[in-house]
C-alpha positions as CSV (number, residue, x, y, z in Angstrom):
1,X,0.0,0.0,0.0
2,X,1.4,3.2,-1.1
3,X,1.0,5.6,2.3
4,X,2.5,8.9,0.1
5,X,-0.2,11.5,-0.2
6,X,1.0,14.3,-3.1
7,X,1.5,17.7,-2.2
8,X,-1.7,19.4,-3.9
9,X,-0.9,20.5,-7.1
10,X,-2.5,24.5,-7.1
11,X,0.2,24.8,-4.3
12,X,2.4,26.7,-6.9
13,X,6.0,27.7,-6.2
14,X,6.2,31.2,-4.5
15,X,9.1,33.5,-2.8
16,X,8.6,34.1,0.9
17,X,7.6,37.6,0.2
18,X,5.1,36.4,-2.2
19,X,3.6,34.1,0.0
20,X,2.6,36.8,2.2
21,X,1.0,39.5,-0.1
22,X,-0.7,36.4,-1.4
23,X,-1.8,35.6,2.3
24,X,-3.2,39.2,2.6
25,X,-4.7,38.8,-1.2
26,X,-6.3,35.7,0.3
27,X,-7.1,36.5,4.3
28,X,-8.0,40.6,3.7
29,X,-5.9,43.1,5.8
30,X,-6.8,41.7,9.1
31,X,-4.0,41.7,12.4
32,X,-1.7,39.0,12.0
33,X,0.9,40.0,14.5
34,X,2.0,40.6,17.6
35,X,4.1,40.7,20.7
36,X,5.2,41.7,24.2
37,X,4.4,45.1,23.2
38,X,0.9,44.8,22.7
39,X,1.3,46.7,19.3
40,X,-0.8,44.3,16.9
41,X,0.2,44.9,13.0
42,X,-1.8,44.0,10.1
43,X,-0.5,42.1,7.1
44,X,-0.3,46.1,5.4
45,X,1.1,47.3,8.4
46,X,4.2,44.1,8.3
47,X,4.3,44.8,4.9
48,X,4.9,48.4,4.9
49,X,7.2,47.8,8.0
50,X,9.4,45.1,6.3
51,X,9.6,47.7,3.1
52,X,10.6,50.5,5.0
53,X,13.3,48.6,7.3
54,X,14.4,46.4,4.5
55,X,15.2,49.4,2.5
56,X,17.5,50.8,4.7
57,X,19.3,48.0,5.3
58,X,19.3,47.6,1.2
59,X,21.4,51.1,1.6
60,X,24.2,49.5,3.4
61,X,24.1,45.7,1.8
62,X,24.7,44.5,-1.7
63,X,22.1,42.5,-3.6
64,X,21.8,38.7,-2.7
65,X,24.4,39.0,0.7
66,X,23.8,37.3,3.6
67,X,22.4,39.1,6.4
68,X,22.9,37.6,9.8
69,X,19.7,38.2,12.7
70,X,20.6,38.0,16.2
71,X,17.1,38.9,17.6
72,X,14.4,37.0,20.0
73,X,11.2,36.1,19.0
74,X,9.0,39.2,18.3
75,X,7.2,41.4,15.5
76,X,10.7,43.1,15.4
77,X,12.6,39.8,14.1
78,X,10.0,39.0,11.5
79,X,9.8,42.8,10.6
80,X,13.5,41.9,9.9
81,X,13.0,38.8,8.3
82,X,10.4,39.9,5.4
83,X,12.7,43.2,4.8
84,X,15.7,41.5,3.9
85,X,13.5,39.3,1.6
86,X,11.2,42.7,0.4
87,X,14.8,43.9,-1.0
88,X,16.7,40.5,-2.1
89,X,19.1,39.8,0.9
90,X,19.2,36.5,2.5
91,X,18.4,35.6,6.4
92,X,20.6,33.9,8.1
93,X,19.1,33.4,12.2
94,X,22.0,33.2,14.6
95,X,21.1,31.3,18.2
96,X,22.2,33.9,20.5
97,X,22.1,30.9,23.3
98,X,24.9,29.1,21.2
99,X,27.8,30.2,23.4
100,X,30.7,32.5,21.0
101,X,32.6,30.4,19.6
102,X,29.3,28.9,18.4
103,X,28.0,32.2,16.9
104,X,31.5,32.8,15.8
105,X,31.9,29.8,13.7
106,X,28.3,30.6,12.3
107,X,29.4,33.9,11.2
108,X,32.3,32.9,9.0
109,X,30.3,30.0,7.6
110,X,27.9,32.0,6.6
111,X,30.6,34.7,5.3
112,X,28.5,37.6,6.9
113,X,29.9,40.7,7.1
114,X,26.8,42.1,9.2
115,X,25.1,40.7,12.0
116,X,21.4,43.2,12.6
117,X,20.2,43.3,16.6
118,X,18.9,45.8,19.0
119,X,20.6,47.2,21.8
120,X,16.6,46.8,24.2
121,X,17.6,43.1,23.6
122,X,20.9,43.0,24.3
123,X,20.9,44.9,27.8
124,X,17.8,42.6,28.8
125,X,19.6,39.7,27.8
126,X,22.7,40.9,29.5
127,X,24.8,39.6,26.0
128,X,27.0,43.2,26.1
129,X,30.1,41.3,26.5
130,X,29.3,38.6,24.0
131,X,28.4,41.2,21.2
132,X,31.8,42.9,22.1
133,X,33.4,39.8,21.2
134,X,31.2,39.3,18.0
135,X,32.0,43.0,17.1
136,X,35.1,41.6,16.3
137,X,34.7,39.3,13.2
138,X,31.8,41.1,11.6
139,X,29.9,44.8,12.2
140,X,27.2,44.9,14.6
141,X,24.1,46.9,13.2
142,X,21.9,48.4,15.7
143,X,18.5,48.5,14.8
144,X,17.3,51.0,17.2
145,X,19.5,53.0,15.5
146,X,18.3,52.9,12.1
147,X,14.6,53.1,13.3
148,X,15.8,56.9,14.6
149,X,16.3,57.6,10.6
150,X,13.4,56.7,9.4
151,X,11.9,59.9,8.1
152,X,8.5,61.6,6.4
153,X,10.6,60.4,2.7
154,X,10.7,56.7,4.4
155,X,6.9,56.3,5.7
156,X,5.9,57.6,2.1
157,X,7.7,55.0,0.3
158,X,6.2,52.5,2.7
159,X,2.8,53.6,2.3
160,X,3.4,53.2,-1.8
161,X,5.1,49.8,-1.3
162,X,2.0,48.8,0.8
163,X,-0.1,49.7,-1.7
164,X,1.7,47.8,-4.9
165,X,4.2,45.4,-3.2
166,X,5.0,43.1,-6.0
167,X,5.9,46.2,-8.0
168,X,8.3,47.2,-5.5
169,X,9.7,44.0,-3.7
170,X,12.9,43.1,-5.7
171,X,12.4,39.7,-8.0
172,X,13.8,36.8,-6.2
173,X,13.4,33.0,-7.5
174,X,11.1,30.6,-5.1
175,X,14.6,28.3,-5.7
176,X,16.8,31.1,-4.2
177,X,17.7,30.8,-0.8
178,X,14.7,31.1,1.8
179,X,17.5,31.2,4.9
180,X,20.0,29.5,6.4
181,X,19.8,28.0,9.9
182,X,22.2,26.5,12.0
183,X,21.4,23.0,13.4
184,X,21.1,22.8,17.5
185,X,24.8,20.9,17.6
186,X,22.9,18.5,20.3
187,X,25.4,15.8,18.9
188,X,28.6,18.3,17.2
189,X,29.3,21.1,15.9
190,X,26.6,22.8,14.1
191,X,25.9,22.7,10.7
192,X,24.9,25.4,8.5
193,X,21.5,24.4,6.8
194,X,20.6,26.1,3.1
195,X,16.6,26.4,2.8
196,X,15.3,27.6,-0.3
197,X,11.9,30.4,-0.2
198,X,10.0,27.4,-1.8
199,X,11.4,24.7,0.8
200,X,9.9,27.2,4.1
201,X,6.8,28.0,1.6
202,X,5.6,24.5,0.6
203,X,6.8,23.3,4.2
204,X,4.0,25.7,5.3
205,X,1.3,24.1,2.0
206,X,2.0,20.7,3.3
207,X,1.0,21.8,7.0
208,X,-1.6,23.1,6.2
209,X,-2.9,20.1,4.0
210,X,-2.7,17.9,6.5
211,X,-4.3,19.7,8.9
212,X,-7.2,22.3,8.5
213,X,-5.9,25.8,9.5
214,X,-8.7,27.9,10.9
215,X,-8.1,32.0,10.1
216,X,-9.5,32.8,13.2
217,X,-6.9,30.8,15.4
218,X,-4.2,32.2,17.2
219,X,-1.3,30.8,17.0
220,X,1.7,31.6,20.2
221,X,5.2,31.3,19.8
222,X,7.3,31.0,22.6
223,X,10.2,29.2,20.3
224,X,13.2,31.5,19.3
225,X,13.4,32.0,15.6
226,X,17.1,30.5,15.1
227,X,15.0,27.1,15.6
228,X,13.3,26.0,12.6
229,X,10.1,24.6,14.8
230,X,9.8,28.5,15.9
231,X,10.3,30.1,12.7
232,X,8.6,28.1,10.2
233,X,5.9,26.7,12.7
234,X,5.5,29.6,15.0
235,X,5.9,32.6,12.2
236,X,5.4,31.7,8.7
237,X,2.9,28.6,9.3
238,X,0.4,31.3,11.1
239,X,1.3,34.2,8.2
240,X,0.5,32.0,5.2
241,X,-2.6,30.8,6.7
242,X,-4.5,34.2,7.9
243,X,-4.1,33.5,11.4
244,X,-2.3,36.4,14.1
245,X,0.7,34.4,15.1
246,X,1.8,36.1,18.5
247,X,5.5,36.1,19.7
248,X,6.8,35.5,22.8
249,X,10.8,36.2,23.3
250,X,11.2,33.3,26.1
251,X,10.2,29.5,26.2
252,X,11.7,29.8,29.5
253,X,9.1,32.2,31.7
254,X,6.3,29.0,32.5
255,X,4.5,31.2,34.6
256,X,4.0,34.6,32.0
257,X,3.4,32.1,29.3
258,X,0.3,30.2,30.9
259,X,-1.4,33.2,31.9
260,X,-0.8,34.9,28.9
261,X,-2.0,32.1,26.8
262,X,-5.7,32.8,27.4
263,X,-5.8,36.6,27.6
264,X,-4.5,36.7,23.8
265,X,-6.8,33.7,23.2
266,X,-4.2,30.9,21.5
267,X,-5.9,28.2,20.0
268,X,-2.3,26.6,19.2
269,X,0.8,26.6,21.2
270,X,3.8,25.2,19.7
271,X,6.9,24.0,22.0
272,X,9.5,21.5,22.9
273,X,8.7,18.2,25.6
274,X,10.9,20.4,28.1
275,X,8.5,23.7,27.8
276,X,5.5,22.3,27.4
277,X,6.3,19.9,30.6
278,X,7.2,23.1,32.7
279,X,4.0,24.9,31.2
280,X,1.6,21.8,32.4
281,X,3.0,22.1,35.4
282,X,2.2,25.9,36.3
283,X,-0.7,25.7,34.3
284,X,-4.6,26.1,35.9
285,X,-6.7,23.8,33.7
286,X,-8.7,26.9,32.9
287,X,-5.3,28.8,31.2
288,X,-5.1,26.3,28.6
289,X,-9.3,26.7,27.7
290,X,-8.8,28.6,24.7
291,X,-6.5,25.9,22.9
292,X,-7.6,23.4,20.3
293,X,-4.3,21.3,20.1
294,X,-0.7,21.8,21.6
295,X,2.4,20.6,19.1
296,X,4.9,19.3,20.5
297,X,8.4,18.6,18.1
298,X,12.3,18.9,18.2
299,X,12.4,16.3,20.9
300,X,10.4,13.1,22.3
301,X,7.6,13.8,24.3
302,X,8.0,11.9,27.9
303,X,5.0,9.8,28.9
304,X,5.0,11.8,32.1
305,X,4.3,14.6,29.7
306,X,1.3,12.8,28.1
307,X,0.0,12.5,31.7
308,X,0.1,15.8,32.5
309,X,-2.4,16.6,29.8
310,X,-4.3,13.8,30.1
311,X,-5.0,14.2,34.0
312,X,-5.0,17.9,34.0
313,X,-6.4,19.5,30.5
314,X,-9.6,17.4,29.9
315,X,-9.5,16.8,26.4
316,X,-6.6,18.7,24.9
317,X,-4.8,17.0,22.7
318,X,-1.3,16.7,22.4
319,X,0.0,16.1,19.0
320,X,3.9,15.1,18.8
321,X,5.7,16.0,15.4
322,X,9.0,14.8,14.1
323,X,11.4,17.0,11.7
324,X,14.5,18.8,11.3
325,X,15.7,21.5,10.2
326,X,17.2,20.1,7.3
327,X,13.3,19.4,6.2
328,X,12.4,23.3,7.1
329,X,11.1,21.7,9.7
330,X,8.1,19.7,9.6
331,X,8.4,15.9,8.5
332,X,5.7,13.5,10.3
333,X,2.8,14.9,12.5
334,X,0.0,13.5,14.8
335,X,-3.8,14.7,13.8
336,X,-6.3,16.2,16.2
337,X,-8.5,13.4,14.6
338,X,-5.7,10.6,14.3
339,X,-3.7,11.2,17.5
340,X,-1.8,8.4,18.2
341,X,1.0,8.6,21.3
342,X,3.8,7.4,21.1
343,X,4.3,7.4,17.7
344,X,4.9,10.9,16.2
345,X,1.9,11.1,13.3
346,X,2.0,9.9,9.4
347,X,4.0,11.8,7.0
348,X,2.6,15.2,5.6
349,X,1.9,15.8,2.1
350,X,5.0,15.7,-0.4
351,X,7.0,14.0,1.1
352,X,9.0,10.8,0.1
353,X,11.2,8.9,2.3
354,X,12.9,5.1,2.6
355,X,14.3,3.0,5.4
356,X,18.0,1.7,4.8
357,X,18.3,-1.9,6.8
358,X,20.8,-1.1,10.2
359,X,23.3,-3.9,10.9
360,X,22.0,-4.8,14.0
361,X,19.0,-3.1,14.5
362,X,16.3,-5.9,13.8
363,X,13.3,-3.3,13.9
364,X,12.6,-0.3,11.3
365,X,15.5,1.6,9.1
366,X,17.7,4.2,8.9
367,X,15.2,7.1,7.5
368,X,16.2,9.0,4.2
369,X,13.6,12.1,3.3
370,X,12.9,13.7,-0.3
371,X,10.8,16.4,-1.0
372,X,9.8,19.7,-1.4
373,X,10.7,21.5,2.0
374,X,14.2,19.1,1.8
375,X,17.0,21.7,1.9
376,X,19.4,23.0,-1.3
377,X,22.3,21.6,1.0
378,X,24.5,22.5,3.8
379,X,27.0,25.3,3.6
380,X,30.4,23.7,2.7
381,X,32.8,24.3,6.1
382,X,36.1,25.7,3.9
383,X,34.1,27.9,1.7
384,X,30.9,30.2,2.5
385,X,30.0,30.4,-1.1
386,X,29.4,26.7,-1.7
387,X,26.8,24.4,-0.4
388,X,26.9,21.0,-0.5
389,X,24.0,19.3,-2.8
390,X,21.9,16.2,-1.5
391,X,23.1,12.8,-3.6
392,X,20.0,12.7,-5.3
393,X,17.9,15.1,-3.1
394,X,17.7,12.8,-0.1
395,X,18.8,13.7,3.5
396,X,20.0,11.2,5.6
397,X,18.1,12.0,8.6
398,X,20.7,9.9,11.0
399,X,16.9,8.3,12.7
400,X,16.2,4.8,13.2
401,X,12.5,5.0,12.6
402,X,9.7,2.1,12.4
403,X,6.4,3.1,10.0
404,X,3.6,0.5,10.4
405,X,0.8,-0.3,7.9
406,X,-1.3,2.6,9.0
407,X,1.8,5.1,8.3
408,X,2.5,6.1,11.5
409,X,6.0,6.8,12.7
410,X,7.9,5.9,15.3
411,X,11.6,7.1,16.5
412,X,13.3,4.0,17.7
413,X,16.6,6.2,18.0
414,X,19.7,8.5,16.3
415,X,21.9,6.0,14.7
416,X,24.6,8.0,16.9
417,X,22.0,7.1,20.2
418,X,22.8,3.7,19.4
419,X,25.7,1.9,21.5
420,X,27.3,-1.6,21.2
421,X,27.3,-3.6,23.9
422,X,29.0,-7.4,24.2
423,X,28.3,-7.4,20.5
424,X,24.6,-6.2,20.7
425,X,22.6,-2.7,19.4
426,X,21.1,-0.7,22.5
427,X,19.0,2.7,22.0
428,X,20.0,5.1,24.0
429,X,16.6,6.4,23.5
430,X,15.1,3.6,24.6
431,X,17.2,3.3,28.0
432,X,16.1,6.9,28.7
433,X,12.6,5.8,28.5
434,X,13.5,2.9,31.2
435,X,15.0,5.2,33.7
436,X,11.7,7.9,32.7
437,X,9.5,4.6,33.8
438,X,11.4,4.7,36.9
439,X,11.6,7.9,38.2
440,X,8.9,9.8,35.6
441,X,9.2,13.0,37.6
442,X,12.7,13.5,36.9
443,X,15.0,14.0,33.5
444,X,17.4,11.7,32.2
445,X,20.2,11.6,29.5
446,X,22.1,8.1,28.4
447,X,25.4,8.2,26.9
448,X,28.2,5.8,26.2
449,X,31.9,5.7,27.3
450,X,34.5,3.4,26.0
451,X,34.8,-0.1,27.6
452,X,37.6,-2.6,27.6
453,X,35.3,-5.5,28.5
454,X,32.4,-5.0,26.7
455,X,33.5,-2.4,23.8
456,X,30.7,0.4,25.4
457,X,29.6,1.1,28.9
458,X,25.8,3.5,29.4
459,X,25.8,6.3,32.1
460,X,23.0,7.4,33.0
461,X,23.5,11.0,33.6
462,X,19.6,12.5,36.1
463,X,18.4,14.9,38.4
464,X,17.0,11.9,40.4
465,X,19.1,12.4,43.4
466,X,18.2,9.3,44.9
467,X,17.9,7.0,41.6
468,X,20.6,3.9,41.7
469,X,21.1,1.2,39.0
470,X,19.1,-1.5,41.6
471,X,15.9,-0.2,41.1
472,X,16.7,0.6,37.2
473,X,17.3,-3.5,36.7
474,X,14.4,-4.6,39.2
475,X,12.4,-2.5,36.9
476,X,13.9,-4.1,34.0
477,X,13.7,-7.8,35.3
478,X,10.2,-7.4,36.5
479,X,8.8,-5.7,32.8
480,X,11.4,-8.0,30.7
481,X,13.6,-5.2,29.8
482,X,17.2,-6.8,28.8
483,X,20.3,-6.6,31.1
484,X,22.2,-5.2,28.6
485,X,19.8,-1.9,28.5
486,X,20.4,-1.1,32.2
487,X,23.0,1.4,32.8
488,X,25.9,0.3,34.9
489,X,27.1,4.1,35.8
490,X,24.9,7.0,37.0
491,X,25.9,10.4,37.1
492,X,23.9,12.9,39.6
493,X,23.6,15.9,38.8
494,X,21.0,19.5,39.8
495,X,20.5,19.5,36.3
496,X,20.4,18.2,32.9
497,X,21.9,20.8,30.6
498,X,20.0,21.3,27.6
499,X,20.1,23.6,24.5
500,X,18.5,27.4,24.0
501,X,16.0,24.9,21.8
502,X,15.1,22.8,25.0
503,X,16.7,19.7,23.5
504,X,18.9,18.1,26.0
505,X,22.6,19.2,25.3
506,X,24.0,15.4,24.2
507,X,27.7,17.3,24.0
508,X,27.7,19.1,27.3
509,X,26.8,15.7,28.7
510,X,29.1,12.8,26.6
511,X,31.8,15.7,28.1
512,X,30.2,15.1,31.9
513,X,30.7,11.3,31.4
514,X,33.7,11.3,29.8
515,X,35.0,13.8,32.6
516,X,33.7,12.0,35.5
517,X,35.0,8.6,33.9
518,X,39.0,10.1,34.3
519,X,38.6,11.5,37.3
């Protein structure tokens, strides 16, 4: 049975800038944005906003160069993002939580020569001293700055453009690049990620396919826009669709999140297993009233997470996604009709995938993906101006995935997650989930070490303060778990680092391990 379901064919291929005048074409000139600042703008008002910026940035950039965005999420970062595109310059999102040598890395891989931010941010964020140090390898622009220019001359050229945007947004090709994203580097160094306008547009079509977007929803972003989930999901997926997508800077403030959610009446809240655990937590069951579903993606979602919603939110669903950024993001989702836990959905529209058989991995395949949101490439590491092509358009997504007759997915593991023990395949992922049976409160992260007996030892590495490897292999025994899944090593510690993204850190920790192991 073939499970593929075709992209729909009037989805024709548009520019990012397109996309939107067509969404206003489409939707009317209703508010489609907002933030912190309680200033809601209409698709004329981004428009004219993204002309008038975008222009002056034009004045100090050539056609076609790469523009880096150091910003949080807000109506001033996608203000940002549609002016570079309104004028031909290409986005590339920085993760401000990266560390510098991160950012620094990004910056020459990218080959930016400017990096736009605003001094309000900075000072909140207390980041003076790493912009200092980023000062250094490329000029820091200050928004705030050019704002203060903007003149009588400026708003009158923004009304125009308003007016007859595809007469005055420069020509760009829906195959040019869209932006370019830097992976998490949850397991390395980051990569630099080429997405094409037509890979984040028909990443938004195929959404939206699959699952019936209502204009009158409001969709809340608490995901930075350096993560694919936040700015394809939480900016562009609402924009395209005619619904207000509203920006929050911070996954990390549970408390203003929850009580925020129903005074701007979300119907959809997008986030990562680690958020939205920290949100269910805090959360009333009235502040979560005014949502139809909750997304969850960029991570597994914890069965302790699943109870949370189940025992506290009376019928809200909780839909858990799978992508990367490397698909712009969105890959496999659950549907509010077709929920199934524990598995993370059925493909969306468009795409085309295959399972590689694993030497010792008996269940599912190694996942390969091809399709229209599949990125141009990554960004060649010894030269800024080439990017690496896909062998025959399909990414090696690095999963170990399972798909049954119904189509729905399951993530058995990361063929890195995967250690070998006396000869025998062990998930990672699927130890993590034994110790989360155990102790379901707390968080856990499994790595491997070197070991001269058995080739690799796991370490368990938890906030548990009391968890010990006894009660990890009664629970095995008693539920049939093998001995070989059982971590011999546990490492306690306050807490389990974890990316600006909310993915745990899988570096920072193979480091703890590895640390602890010579001491």
């Amino acid at each position: 049975m073939d499970l593929r379901v075709p992209l729909d064919p009037r989805h024709v291929e548009e520019t990012v800038f397109d996309a939107l005048i067509s969404a206003r074409e489409k939707f009317g000139d209703k508010e489609i944005l907002e933030d912190l600042d309680r200033k809601p703008l209409t698709y004329t008002g981004l428009i004219r906003s993204a002309f008038v910026l975008g222009r002056k940035i034009a004045a100090m950039t050539d056609l076609g160069e790469r523009v880096g965005i150091l910003l949080p999420s807000s109506s001033g970062v996608v203000v940002t993002y549609f002016g570079l595109h309104a004028h031909g310059r290409v986005p590339v999102m920085l993760n401000f939580t990266s560390g510098q040598a991160n950012i620094k890395a990004a910056i020459k891989a990218a080959g930016l020569k400017k990096v736009l931010s605003a001094k309000r941010f900075i000072n909140q964020a207390k980041l003076e001293d790493l912009m200092d140090e980023l000062g250094k390898v490329a000029e820091i622009v200050w928004l705030d700055d050019i704002r203060k220019t903007i003149g009588l001359q400026d708003k009158a050229y923004g009304l125009l453009a308003g007016m007859l945007p595809r007469q005055f947004r420069v020509r760009t090709e829906p195959s040019s690049t869209g932006v370019i994203l830097f992976t998490s580097g949850s397991f390395g160094a980051p990569k630099g990620v080429v997405l094409s306008q037509w890979n984040l547009v028909a990443n938004c079509r195929q959404a939206s396919q699959y699952i019936d977007l209502k204009p009158e929803w409001v969709m809340f972003n608490p995901l930075p826009t350096f993560h694919c989930f936040g700015l394809t999901g939480g900016v562009m997926l609402p924009l395209l669709n005619g619904m207000k997508a509203f920006q929050y800077p911070s996954p990390l403030h549970a408390k203003q999140i929850v009580e925020l959610l129903p005074e701007v009446k979300a119907s959809i809240l997008f986030a990562t297993d680690t958020f939205l655990n920290q949100y269910a937590r805090v959360a009333s069951p009235d502040d979560f009233d005014t949502l139809e579903f909750v997304v969850a993606g960029a991570e597994r979602v914890r069965p302790e997470t699943h109870h949370l919603f189940n025992t506290r939110f009376h019928g809200l669903k909780l839909l858990e996604g799978y992508g990367a950024t490397e698909a712009a993001p969105v890959v496999a989702i659950n549907h509010p009709d077709r929920n199934r836990p524990g598995t993370v959905g059925q493909m969306i529209p468009g795409m085309e995938w295959r399972l590689d058989p694993v030497e010792g991995i008996p269940d599912g395949g190694r996942l390969f993906l091809r399709g229209p949101n599949v990125m141009q490439g990554y960004l060649s590491p010894d030269d800024p101006d080439i990017v690496e092509p896909l062998a025959g358009g399909w990414h090696d997504t690095g999963d170990i995935v399972d798909i049954d007759k119904d189509g729905y997915v399951s993530i058995l593991g990361r063929i890195k997650r995967f250690a070998k023990i006396g000869g025998e395949m062990v998930s990672l992922t699927a130890v993590e989930g034994l110790a989360s049976a155990v102790w379901p409160e707390a968080r856990h992260a499994v790595v491997s070490i070197p070991d001269a007996r058995k080739g690799e030892k796991l370490v368990l590495v938890t906030d548990r303060r009391d968890a010990d490897v006894a009660r990890l292999a009664e629970w095995a025994r008693s539920h049939g778990a093998p001995e070989l899944a059982v971590p011999k090593k546990i490492l306690r510690v306050a807490e389990v680092p974890v990316l600006g993204t909310g993915k745990t850190d899988y570096v920072r920790i193979q480091q703890m391990a590895e640390l602890d192991k010579a001491a």
